[in-house]
C-alpha positions in Angstrom: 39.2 93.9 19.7 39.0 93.4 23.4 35.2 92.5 23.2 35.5 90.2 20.6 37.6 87.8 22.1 35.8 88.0 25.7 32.9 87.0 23.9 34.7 83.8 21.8 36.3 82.9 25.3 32.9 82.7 26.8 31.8 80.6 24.1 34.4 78.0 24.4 33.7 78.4 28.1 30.3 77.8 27.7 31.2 74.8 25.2 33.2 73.2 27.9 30.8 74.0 30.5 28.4 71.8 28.2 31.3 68.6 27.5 32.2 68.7 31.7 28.3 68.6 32.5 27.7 65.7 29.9 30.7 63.6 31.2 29.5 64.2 34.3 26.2 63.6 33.6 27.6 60.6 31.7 29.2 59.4 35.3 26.4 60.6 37.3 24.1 58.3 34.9 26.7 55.2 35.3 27.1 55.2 39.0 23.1 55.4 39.6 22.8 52.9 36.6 25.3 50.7 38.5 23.5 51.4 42.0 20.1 50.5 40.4 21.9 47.5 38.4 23.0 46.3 42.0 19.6 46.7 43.7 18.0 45.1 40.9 19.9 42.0 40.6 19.7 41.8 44.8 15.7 42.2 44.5 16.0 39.8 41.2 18.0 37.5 43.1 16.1 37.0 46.4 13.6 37.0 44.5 14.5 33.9 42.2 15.7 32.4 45.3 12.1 32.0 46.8 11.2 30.6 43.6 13.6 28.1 43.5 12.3 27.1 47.2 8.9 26.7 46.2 9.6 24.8 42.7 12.5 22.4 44.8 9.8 21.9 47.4 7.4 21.3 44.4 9.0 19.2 42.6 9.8 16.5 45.3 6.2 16.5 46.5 4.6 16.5 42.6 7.9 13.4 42.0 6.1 11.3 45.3 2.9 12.0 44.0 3.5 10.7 40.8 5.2 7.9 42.1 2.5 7.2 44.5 0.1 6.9 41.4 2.1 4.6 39.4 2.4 1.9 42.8 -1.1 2.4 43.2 -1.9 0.9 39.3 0.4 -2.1 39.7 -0.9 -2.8 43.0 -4.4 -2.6 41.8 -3.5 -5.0 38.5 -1.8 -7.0 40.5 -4.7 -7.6 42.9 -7.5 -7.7 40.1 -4.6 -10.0 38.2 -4.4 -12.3 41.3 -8.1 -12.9 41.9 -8.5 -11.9 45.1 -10.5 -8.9 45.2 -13.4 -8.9 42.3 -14.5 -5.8 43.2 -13.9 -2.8 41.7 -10.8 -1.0 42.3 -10.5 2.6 43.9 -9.0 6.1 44.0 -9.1 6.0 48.0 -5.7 7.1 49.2 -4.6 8.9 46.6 -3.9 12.6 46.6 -6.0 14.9 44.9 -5.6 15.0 41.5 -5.2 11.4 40.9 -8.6 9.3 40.2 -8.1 5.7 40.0 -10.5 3.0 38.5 -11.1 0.3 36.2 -12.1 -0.5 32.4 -13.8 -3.6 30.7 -12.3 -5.0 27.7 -15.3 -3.9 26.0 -14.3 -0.7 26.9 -16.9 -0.2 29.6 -15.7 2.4 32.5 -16.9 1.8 36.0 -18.6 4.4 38.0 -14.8 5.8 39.1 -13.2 6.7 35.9 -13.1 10.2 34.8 -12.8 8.6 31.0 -16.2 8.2 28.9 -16.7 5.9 26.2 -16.2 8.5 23.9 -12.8 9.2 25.4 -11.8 5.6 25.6 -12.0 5.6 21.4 -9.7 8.6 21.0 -6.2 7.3 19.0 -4.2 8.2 21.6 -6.1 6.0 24.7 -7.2 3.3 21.6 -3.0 3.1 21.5 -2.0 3.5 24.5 -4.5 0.0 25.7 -3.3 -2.0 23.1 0.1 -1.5 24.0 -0.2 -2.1 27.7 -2.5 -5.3 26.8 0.9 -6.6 24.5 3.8 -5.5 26.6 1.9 -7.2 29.5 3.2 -4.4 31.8 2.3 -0.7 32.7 2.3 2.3 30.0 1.5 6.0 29.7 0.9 8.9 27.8 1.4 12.3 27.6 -1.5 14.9 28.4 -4.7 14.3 26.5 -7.7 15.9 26.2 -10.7 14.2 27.4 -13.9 15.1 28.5 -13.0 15.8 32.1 -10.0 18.3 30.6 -6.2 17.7 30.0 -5.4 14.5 31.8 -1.9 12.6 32.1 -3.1 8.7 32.4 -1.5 5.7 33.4 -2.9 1.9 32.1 -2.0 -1.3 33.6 -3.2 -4.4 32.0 -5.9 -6.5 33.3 -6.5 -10.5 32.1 -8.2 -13.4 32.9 -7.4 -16.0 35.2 -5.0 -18.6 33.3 -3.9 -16.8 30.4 -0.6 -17.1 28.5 1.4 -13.8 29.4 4.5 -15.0 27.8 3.2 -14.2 23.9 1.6 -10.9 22.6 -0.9 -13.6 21.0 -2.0 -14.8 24.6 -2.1 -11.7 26.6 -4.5 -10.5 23.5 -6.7 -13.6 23.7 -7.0 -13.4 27.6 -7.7 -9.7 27.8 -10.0 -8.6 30.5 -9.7 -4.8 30.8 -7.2 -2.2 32.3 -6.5 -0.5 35.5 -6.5 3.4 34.2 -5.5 6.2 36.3 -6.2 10.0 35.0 -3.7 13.0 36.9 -4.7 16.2 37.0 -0.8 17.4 37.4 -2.5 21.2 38.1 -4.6 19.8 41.3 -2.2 17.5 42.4 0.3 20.6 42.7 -1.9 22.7 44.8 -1.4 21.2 47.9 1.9 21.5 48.1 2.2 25.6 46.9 2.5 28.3 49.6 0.0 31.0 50.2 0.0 33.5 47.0 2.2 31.5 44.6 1.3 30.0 41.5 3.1 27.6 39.4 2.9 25.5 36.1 3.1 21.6 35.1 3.8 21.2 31.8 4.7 18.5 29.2 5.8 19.5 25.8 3.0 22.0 24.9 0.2 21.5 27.3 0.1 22.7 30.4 -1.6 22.6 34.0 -1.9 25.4 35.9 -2.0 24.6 39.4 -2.4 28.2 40.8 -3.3 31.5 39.6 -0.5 34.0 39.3 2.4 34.5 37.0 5.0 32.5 37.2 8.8 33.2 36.4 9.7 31.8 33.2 13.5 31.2 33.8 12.6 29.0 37.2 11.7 25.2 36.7 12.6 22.1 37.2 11.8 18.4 35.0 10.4 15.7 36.5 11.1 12.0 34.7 7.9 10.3 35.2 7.5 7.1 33.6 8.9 7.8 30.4 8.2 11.5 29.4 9.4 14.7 31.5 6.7 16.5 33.4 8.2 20.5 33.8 7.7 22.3 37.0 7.8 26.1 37.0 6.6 28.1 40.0 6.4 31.5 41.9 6.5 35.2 41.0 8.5 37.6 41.1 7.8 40.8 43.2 8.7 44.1 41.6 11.8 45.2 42.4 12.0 48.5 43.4 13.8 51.2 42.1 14.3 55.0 43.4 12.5 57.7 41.8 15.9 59.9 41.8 17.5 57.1 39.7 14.7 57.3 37.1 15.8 60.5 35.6 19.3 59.7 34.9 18.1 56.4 33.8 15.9 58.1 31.5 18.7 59.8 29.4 20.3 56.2 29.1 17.6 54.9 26.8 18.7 55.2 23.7 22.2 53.5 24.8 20.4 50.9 27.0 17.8 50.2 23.9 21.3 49.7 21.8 22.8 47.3 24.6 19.6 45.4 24.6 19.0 44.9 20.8 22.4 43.7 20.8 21.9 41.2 23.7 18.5 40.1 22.1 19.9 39.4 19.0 23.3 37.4 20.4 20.4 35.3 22.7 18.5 35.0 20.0 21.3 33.1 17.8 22.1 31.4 21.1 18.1 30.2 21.3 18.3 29.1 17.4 21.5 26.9 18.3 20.2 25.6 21.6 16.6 24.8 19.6 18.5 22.8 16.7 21.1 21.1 18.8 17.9 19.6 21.1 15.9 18.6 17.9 18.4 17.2 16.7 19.2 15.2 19.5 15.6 14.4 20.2 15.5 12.8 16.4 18.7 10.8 17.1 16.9 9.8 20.3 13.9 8.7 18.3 16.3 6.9 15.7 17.8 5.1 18.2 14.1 4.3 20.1 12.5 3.2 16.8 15.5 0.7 15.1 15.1 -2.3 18.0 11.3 -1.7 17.5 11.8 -3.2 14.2 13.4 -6.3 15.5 11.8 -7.0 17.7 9.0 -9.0 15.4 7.9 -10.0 11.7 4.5 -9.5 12.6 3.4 -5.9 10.9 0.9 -6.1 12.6 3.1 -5.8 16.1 5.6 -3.3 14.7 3.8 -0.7 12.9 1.4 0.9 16.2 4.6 1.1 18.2 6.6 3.0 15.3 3.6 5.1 14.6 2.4 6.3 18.1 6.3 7.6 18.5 6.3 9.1 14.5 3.3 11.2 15.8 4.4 12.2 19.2 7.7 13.3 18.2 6.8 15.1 14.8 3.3 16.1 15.7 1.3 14.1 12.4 -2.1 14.4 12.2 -2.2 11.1 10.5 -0.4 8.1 9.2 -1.4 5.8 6.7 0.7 2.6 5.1 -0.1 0.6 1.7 1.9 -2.3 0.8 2.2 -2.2 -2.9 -0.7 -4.8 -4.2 0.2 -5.8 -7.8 -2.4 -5.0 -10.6 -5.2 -4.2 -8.3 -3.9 -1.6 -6.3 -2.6 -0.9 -3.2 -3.6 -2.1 0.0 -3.8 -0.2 3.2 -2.7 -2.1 6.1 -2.4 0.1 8.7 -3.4 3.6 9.9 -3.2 5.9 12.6 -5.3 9.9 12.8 -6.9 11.7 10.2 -7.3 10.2 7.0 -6.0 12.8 4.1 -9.0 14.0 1.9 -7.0 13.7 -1.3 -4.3 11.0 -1.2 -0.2 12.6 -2.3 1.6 11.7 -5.2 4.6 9.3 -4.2 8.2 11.0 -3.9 11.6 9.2 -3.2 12.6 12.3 -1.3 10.6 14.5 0.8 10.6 18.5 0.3 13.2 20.8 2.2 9.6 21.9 4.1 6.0 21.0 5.0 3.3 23.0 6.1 0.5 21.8 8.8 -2.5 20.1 6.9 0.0 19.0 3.8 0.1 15.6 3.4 3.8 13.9 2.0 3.3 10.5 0.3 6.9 8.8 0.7 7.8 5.5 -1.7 9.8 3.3 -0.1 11.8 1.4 -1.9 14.2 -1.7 -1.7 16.7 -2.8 -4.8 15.0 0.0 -6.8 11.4 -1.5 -6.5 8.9 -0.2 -4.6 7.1 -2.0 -2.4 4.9 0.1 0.0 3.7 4.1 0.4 4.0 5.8 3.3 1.3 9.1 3.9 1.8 11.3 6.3 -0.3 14.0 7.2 1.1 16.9 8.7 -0.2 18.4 12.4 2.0 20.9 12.6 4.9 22.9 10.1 8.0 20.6 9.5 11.6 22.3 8.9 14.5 20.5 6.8 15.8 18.7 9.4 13.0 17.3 10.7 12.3 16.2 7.2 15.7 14.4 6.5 15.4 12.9 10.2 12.0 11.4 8.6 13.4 9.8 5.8 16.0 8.1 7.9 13.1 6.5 9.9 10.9 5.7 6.8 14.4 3.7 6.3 13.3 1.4 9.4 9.5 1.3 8.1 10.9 0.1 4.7 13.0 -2.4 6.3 10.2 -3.9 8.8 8.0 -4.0 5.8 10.7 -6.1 3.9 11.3 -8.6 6.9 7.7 -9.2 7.3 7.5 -9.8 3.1 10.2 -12.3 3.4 9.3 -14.1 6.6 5.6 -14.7 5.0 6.9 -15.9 1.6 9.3 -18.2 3.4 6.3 -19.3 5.2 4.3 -19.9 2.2 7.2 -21.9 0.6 7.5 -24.2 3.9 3.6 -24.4 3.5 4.0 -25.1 -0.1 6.7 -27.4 0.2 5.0 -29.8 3.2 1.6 -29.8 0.9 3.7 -31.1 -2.1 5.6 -34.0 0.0 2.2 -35.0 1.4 1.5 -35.2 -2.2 4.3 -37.1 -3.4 3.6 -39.4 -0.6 -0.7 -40.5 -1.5 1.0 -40.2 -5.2 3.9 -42.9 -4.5 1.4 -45.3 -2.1 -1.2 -45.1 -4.5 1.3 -45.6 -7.8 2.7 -48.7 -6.3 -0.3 -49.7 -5.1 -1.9 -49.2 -8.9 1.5 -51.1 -10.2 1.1 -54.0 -8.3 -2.6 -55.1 -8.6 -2.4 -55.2 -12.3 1.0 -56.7 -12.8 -0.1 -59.3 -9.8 -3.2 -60.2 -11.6 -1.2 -60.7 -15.0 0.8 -62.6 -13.3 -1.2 -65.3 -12.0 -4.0 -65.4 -14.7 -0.9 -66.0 -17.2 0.8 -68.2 -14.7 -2.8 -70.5 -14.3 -3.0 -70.5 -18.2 0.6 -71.6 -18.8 0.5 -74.3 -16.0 -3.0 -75.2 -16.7 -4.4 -74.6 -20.5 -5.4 -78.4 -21.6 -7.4 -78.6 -18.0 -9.6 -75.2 -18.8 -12.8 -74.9 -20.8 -12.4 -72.3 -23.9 -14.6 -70.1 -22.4 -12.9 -69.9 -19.2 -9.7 -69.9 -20.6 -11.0 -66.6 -23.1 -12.2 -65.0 -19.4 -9.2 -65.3 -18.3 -7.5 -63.4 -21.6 -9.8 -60.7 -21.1 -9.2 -60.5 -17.6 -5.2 -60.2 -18.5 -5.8 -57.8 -21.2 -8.0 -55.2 -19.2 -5.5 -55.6 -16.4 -2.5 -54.6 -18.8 -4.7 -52.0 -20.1 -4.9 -50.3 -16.2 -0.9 -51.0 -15.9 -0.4 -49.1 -19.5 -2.9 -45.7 -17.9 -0.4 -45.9 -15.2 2.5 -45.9 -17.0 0.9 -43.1 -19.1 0.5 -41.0 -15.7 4.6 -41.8 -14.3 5.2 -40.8 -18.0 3.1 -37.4 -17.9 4.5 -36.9 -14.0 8.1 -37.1 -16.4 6.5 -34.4 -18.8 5.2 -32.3 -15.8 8.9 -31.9 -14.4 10.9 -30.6 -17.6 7.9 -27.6 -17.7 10.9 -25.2 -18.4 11.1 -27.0 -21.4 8.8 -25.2 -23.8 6.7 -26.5 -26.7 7.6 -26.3 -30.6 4.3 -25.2 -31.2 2.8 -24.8 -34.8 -1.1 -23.9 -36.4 -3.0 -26.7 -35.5 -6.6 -27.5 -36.4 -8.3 -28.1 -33.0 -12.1 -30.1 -34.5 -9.6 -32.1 -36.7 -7.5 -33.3 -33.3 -10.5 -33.9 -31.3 -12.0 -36.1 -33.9 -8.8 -38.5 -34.6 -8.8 -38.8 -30.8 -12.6 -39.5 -30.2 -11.8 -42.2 -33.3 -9.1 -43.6 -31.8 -10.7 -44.1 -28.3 -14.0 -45.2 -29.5 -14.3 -48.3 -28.2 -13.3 -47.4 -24.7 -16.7 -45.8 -24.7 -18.3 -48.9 -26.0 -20.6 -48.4 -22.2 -21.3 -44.6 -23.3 -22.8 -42.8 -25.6 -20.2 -40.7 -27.0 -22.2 -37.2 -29.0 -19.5 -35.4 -31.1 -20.5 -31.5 -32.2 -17.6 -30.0 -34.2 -17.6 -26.9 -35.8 -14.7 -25.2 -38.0 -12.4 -23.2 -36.2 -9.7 -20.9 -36.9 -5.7 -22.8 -36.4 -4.9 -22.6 -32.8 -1.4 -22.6 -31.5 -0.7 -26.7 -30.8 1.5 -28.9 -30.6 -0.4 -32.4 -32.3 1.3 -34.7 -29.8 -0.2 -31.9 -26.9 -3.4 -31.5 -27.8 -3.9 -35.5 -28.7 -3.0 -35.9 -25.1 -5.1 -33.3 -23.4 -8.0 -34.4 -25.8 -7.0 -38.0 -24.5 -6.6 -37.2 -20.6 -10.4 -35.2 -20.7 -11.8 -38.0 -22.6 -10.6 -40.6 -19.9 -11.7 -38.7 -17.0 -15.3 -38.5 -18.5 -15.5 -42.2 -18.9 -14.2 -43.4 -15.6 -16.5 -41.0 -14.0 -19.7 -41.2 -15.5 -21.6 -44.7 -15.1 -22.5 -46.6 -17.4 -24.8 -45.7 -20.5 -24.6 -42.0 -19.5 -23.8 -40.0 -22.3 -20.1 -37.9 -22.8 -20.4 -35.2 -25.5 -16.9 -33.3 -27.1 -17.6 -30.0 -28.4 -15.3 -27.8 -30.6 -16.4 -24.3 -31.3 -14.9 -21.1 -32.3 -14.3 -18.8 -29.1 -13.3 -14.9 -29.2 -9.3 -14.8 -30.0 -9.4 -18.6 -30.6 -11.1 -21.6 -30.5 -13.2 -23.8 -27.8 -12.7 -27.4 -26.7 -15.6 -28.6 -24.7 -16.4 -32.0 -22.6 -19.0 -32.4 -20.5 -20.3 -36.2 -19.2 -23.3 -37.4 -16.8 -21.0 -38.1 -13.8 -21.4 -37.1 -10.0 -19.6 -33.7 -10.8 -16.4 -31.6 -9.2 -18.1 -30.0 -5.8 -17.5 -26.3 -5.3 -14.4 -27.4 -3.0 -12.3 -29.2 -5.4 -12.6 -27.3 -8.2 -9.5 -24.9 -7.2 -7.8 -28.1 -6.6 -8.2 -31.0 -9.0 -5.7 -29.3 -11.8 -2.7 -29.7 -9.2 -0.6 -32.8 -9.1 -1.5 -35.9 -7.1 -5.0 -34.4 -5.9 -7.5 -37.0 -6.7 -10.9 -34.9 -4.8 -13.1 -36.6 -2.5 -16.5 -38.8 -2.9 -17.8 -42.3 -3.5 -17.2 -41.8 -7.3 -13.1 -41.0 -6.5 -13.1 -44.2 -4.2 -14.2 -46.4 -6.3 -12.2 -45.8 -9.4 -8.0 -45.6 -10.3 -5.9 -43.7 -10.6 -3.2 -41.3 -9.1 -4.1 -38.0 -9.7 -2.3 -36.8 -12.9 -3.9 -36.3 -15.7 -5.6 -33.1 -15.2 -2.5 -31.8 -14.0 -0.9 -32.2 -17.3 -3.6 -30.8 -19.3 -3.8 -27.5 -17.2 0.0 -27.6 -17.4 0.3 -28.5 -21.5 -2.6 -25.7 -21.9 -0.9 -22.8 -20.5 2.5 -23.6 -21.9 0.4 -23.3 -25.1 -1.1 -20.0 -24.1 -4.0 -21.3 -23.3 -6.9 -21.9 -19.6 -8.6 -25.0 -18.5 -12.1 -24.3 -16.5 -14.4 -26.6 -14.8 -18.0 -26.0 -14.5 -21.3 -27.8 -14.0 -22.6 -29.3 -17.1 -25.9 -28.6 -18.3 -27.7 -32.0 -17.6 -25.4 -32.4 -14.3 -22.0 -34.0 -14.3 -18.8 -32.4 -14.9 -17.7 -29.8 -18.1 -14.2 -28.9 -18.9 -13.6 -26.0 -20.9 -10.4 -25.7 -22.7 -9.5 -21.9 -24.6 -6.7 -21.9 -27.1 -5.2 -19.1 -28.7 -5.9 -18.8 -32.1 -2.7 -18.9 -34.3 -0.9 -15.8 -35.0 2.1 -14.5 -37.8 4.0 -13.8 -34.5 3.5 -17.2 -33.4 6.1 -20.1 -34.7 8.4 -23.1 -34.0 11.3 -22.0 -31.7 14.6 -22.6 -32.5 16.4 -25.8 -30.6 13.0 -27.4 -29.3 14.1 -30.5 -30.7 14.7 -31.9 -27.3 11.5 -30.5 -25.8 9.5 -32.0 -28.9 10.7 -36.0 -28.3 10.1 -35.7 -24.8 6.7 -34.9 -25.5 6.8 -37.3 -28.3 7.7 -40.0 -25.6 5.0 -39.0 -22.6 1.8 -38.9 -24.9 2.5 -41.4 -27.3 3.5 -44.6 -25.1 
């Protein structure tokens, strides 16, 4: 009995032999964990401390450099700008690193420039010279890679002696070339590093490594230099030393440290997700807020869109960018791009996905008052996340809106344009209407004024000259009251014609009857063939008929032949006259159908009129359904084609043209 309970009281001995030497193993393990802790973070912290020296020490010498670079530019332009030194400029005086020279407009490099003409045609330096020609001052860009290796470069614009720098029109026009600068950030560092350390200049995700060595990831500091930030990181850490006693206990601590550390890693690592999304996100309302005065600050697409692209690409890293401003019936048309063209255009989408992977390529419609008016393709560099997408879509917001503002300030234009042709118009059309007024009615005048003061004393020939000279001068007066009556007709277009099946040969040949003796100096050659009803309007048709007719005669001299075809044509029927005349030149043929336009030559001089009856046969045509064409004639002189619709069970007389019918009436039968 005696043994058996010494040997259960060693047991439990033994059992809290084992829990007093693992609490003490436990403490043993915490106080030399804490000892090594301490040492650690002393080592750590001199350690960081040095580092800090070297990048503070760094960073103010990289900052004068870099400033040093940017006087040295102006200063150049401004000398080159001045005149007084032709020569070409140079890098002497400037720290290592920095190579300073000068490019032609033609984009020619001098001797000094580390750029090639192969470099000077990359997107980003083709950019980044057109925007320091416009601005008219200096500008930048972030690290490219050029022939001579990563390069930050810095442009200042060059022109020629008298230009206008107040307009982006003038400083383009008087262009001469650029003062460029390339830095090497990594060679300008090295002079300013102590013995053994090494450091890095980056910006965004290129970087120049001034030194070899590894430095400490958690010790930098950013440089602003001209725009974008240049980050400074420098030194290395030397191991810290720990005792080779601690390193057993340590040992046992593992597991519990692995446990501690998993648990810190995924608390930073939450921490690094929220950091990461709170700076994109205030980089993209940075961007918003860069990008909106950009789009006011002209209606000229052709001044908004580089600017608004360059910083779409920098920020969001797009391989390309393409807009097309929606083109009517024919297509689109591309007016501006930027990159790598997509090899297989997207399909338009009002909203853009929740992601987009690098080499996808989003097509965005953008859209005002639910039409759309232009595409936006975008081709992705790089993956895109949510948030980056919906940022996007705010700025395509600003595109759509620049887009809109340049649509609207060139139809304005166009309507000003418009608007000053037609007064011009009105004006030759009111000289030459009172002009064509008074010499008939003057001449009526005083031939009937000589005959009723004067008959017994004239011979009966002279008095029957006179007659005739009264008659052909009322005859002139009545075509010009014809044309102020058709200039009536032309401004109640809205108005539209009760038309009904009308036989088009039948028409023509009442009209060529009626006006047969006004071609009493022509021979008039009449070839009509039956044709299907065409949609008419009699009084319409007599008129147009009438007006083409006219025109032949007072061109075309005197026993010249004017010939009237009518014809069947595909989907209607044909009205044809062609005369002997000088002809319509290639230059007034877009022209002579418009109101008041009378063309140019000796044959126009010499005859009357003010310019409106071809106006109102183009204008009763269409209202018909119908196209008026003007073309050489076989034997030379003019031909006017006329194509009519042929009539249709569809087609018929409109209800309440009553109105539209006598005003017709009145213009083509007076």
């Amino acid at each position: 009995m005696g043994e058996a309970t010494g040997t259960g009281g060693r047991a439990g001995r033994t059992a809290a032999d084992w829990i007093l030497a693992t609490v003490a193993g436990l403490v043993v393990f915490a106080l030399a964990a804490a000892l090594a802790q301490r040492d650690r973070a002393l080592a750590l912290s001199r350690a960081e401390a040095d580092d800090w020296a070297v990048v503070n020490d760094l960073t103010v010498a990289v900052h004068i450099d870099l400033e040093a670079a940017v006087d040295a530019v102006a200063a150049a332009a401004a000398t080159v700008n001045a005149g007084a030194s032709p020569a070409p400029v140079s890098s002497a005086g400037l720290g290592p690193g920095a190579v300073l020279g000068r490019v032609q407009a033609d984009r020619a490099p001098d001797g000094q420039v580390e750029l090639t003409r192969a470099d000077l045609r990359l997107p980003e330096l083709v950019a980044l010279l057109a925007r320091a020609t416009d601005s008219g001052q200096q500008a930048s860009s972030t690290p490219i890679r050029v022939s001579a290796g990563l390069r930050a470069v810095l442009v200042a614009p060059l022109y020629h002696r008298g230009t206008d720098t107040t307009s982006v029109a003038g400083r383009r026009q008087g262009a001469a070339g650029w003062v460029v600068a390339t830095l090497d950030l990594g060679a300008m560092a090295v002079p300013h590093l102590p013995e053994g350390a090494g450091a890095v200049l980056s910006v965004g995700d290129r970087s120049f490594v001034a030194a070899p060595g590894a430095p400490h990831a958690d010790v930098g500091k950013p440089v602003d230099f001209h725009g974008y930030l240049v980050d400074i990181r420098a030194g290395a850490l030397d191991a810290a030393p720990v005792g080779a006693s601690t390193w057993l206990i340590l040992g046992g601590g593992l597991v519990l440290a692995a446990a501690i550390a998993a648990r810190v890693l995924v608390l930073r690592g939450r921490l690094h997700q929220q950091r990461t999304a709170l700076d994109r996100g205030e980089a993209q309302a940075r961007l918003i807020a860069e990008v909106a005065p950009v789009v006011q600050q002209s209606l000229d697409l052709a001044d908004v869109l580089p600017a608004i692209a360059v910083q779409l690409r920098d920020h969001f890293g797009l391989a390309g960018i393409r807009l097309a401003i929606q083109g009517g019936p024919g297509g689109d048309v591309e007016v501006f791009g930027l990159g790598t063209r997509p090899s297989q255009p997207g399909v338009p989408v009002l909203v853009p996905p929740d992601s987009l992977d690098r080499g996808e390529v989003l097509a965005l419609a953008l859209q005002r008052g639910g039409r759309s008016i232009a595409r936006l393709e975008l081709l992705a560099g790089r993956d895109l996340h949510e948030e980056e997408l919906r940022s996007l879509r705010v700025l395509t917001e600003l595109v759509t809106a620049a887009v809109v503002n340049a649509n609207l300030y060139a139809s304005q234009q166009d309507a000003v344009r418009r608007l000053r042709d037609l007064d011009a118009l009105k004006t030759v059309f009111l000289s030459t209407a009172s002009h064509e007024l008074r010499t008939p009615a003057t001449a009526i005048g005083g031939f009937a004024s000589l005959l009723e003061q004067r008959w017994d004393s004239f011979p009966e020939t002279r008095r029957r000259e006179m007659v005739e000279r009264i008659a052909a001068n009322a005859r002139s007066l009545s075509a010009v009251v014809e044309d102020l009556l058709d200039f009536s007709l032309l401004d109640r277009r809205e108005q539209p014609l009760p038309t009904t099946p009308t036989d088009l040969a039948a028409t023509a040949r009442g009209v060529v009857e009626r006006l047969a003796l006004l071609f009493s100096d022509h021979h008039l050659e009449v070839q009509v063939s039956p044709t299907p009803p065409v949609v008419g309007e009699h009084n319409a048709l007599e008129r147009v008929v009438t007006n083409l007719l006219t025109n032949a005669a007072k061109f075309s001299p005197s026993g010249t032949t004017v010939t009237v075809e009518v014809a069947p044509a595909e989907g209607g029927g044909r009205l044809v006259v062609s005369d002997q005349g000088p002809g319509v030149p290639e230059e007034d043929r877009a022209r002579i159908f418009t109101r008041f336009y009378r063309g140019s030559g000796q044959a126009v001089v010499q005859t009357r009129g003010v310019g409106i009856g071809l106006s109102v046969v183009t204008e009763l045509v269409a209202r018909l359904g119908g196209h008026v064409v003007v073309d050489d004639a076989p034997g030379g002189g003019a031909r006017f084609e006329v194509w009519l619709p042929a009539w249709g069970p569809s087609d018929g007389h409109l209800d309440g043209d009553v109105v539209a019918e006598e005003e017709v009436h009145r213009a083509t039968t007076s």
